[in-house]
C-alpha positions as a Markdown table, in Angstrom:
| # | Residue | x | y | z |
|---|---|---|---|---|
| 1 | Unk | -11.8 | 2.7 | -0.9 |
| 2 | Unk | -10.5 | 0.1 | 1.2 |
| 3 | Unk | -7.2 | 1.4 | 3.5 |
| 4 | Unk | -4.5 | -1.3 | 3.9 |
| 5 | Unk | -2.1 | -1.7 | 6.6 |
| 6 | Unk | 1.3 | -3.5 | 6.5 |
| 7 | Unk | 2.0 | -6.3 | 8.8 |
| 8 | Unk | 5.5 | -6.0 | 9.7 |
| 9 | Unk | 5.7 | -1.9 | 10.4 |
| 10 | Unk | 2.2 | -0.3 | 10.4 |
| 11 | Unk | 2.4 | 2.1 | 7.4 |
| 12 | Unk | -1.1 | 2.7 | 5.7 |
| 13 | Unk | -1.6 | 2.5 | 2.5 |
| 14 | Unk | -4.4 | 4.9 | 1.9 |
| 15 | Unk | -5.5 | 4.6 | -1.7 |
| 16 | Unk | -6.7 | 8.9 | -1.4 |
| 17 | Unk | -3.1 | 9.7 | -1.4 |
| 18 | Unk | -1.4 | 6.5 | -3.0 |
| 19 | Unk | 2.6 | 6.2 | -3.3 |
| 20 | Unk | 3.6 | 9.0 | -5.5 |
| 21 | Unk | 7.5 | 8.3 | -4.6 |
| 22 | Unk | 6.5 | 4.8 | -4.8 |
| 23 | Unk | 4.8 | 5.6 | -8.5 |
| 24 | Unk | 1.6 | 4.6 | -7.3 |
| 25 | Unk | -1.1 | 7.8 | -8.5 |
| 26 | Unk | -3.6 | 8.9 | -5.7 |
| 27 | Unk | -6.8 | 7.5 | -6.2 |
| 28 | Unk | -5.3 | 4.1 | -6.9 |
| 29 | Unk | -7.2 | 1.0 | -5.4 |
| 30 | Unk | -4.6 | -1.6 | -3.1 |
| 31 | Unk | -5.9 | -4.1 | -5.6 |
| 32 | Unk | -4.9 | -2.2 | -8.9 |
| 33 | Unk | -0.8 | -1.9 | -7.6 |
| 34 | Unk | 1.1 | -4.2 | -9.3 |
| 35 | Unk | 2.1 | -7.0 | -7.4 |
| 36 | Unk | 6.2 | -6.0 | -7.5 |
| 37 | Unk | 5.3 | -3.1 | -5.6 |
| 38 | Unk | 6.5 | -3.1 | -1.9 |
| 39 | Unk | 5.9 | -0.9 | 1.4 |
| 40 | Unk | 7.8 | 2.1 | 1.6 |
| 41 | Unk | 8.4 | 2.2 | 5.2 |
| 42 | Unk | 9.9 | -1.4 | 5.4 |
| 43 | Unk | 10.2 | -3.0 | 2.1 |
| 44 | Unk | 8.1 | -5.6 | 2.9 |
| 45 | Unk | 6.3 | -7.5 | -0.2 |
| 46 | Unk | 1.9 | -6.2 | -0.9 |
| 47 | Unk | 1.4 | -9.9 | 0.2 |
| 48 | Unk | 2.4 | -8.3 | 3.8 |
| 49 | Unk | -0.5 | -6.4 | 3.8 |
| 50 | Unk | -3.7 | -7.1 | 5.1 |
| 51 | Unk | -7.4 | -4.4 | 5.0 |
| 52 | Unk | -7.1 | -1.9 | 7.9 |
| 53 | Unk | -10.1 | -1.6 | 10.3 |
């Protein structure tokens, strides 16, 4: 699965080990978090996130 990275701070979102303080299960897809979700790191919005390399 596709790794995402956010914009503003650099945190990856690595859909292997999800957000579990964030709610988000391991194994989730970025696509399948619900769109009020928001970085841990910084805060900032999933629209702030764009696909790793």
């Amino acid at each position: 699965m596709q790794k995402y990275v956010c914009i503003p701070c650099g945190w990856i979102y690595d859909p292997a080990e999800g957000d579990p303080d964030g709610g988000i299960d391991p194994g989730t897809a970025f696509e399948d978090i619900p769109d009020d979700w928001v970085c841990p790191v910084c805060g900032a919005s999933k629209d702030m996130f764009e696909p790793a390399e």
